[in-house]
Structures are given as C-alpha cells and as structure tokens.
N, C-alpha and C positions, 0 to 999 in steps of 0.2 A: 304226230308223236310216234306214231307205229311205225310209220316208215324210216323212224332215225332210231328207233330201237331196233329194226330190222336190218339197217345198215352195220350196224358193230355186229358183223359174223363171227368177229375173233371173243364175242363175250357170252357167257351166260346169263340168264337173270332166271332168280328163283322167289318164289314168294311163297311164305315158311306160316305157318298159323297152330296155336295150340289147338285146334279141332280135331278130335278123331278122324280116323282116317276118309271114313264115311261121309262121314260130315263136309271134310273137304273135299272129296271128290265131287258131290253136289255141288258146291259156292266155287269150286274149277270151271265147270261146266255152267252153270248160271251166268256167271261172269263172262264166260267167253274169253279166259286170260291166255296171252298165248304161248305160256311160258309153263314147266313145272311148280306145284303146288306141293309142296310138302307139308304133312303133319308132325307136329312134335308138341304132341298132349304131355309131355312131363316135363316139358320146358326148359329141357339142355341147352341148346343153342339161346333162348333168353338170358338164362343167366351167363352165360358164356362171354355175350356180347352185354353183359352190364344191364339189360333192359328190366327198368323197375315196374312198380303197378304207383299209379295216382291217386292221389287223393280224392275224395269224390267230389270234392271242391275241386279242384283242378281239372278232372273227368266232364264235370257234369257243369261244365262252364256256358257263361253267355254264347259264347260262337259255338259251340257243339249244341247248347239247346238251339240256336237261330237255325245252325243246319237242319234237323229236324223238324221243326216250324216249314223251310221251304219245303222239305221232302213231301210234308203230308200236304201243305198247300199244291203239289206236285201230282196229288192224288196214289201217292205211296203210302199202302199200308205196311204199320211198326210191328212190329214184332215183339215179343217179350222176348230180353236178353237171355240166352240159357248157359251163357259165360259170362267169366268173370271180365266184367267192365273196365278194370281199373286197370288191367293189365296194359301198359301201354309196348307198343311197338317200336320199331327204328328201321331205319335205313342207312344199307350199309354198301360200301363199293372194295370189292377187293380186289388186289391186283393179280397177274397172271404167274407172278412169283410168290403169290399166297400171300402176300402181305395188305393187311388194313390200307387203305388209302384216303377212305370218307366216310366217317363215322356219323349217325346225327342222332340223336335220339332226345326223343322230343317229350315236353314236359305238358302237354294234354294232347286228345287224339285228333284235333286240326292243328294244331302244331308240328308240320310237316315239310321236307324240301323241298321246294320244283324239280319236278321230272327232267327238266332240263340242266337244273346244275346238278342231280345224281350223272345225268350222259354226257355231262362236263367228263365229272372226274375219272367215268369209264376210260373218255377218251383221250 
C-alpha cells in the first residue's frame, strides 16, 4: 500500500486530528505515518467538511467493541480515552483544482473506505 501511495507524486495526503499539537506530534511519530499530521483542537476543518460526533450506540458498537477484544487478545494495552470518543472522522479526496472529489464520512469509527478506493479516486 505504501508503495502505491508513494507512486502518486503529483498528490499530497494529510491526516488532520483534533489533538493538541503535542499530542500529535507523539501519535505522528509512534505511528510512523509518512505524511503530515496536523492538528486542529477547535475543529474547523471538521465542521467544514460536515463531520458529526456519534452516538454512543453507534460509537461503541459490536465491531468497534470486537476490535478491541482482538487488540487486547493481541497483548495491546488500552488506554483511557482522553478525547472525545464520539467524534467521528472522514475521508476525503480533493482534487488538484481544489475541488471535493470523494467525500465518505462514516456513521461509526470502523465504518471506513478501502485505502485503495480513496487511491482510486486520487488517481
């Protein structure tokens, strides 16, 4: 997958997080992402792009609790959330004349696109 996100030279990818700046400098670096991380703790570009917070019935669903089941059967220690949970995320593709191309914003936090149809609609 790195290597087909590595091919589109002509695109950027950013990935955008309500965490202090701090905060996300660490989960940049932990993660190993190889792209820019931004912070945006007041949540401009969220509401911008439409992106809501879930219910916690929706949140805190069957396949989001099973992921966490595998994680710690994984031997991954949890963490106490120190954000707000509900907040959900999206994925978005814009094109090189600024305009929206691939919008998805998903209605719980496994609720999400293949990485490979976001480098569809890149490409």
């Amino acid at each position: 997958m790195r290597d087909r996100i590595f091919d589109l030279k002509a695109s950027e990818i950013a990935v955008i997080t309500f965490a202090e700046q701090d905060e996300a400098a660490a989960h940049h670096a932990r993660l190993d992402i190889p792209f820019p991380l931004l912070s945006d703790p007041e949540r401009t570009l969220y509401r911008r792009f439409n992106l809501s917070r879930g219910s916690v019935r929706e949140v805190w669903n069957l396949s989001t609790l099973g992921l966490y089941v595998k994680l710690i059967a994984k031997g991954r220690r949890l963490r106490r959330p120190r954000h707000d949970t509900q907040q959900l995320g999206g994925d978005f593709v814009i094109g090189s004349d600024g305009r929206l191309v691939a919008a998805y914003r998903p209605r719980s936090p496994d609720d999400r696109p293949s990485i490979d149809s976001l480098l569809d609609a890149l490409e």
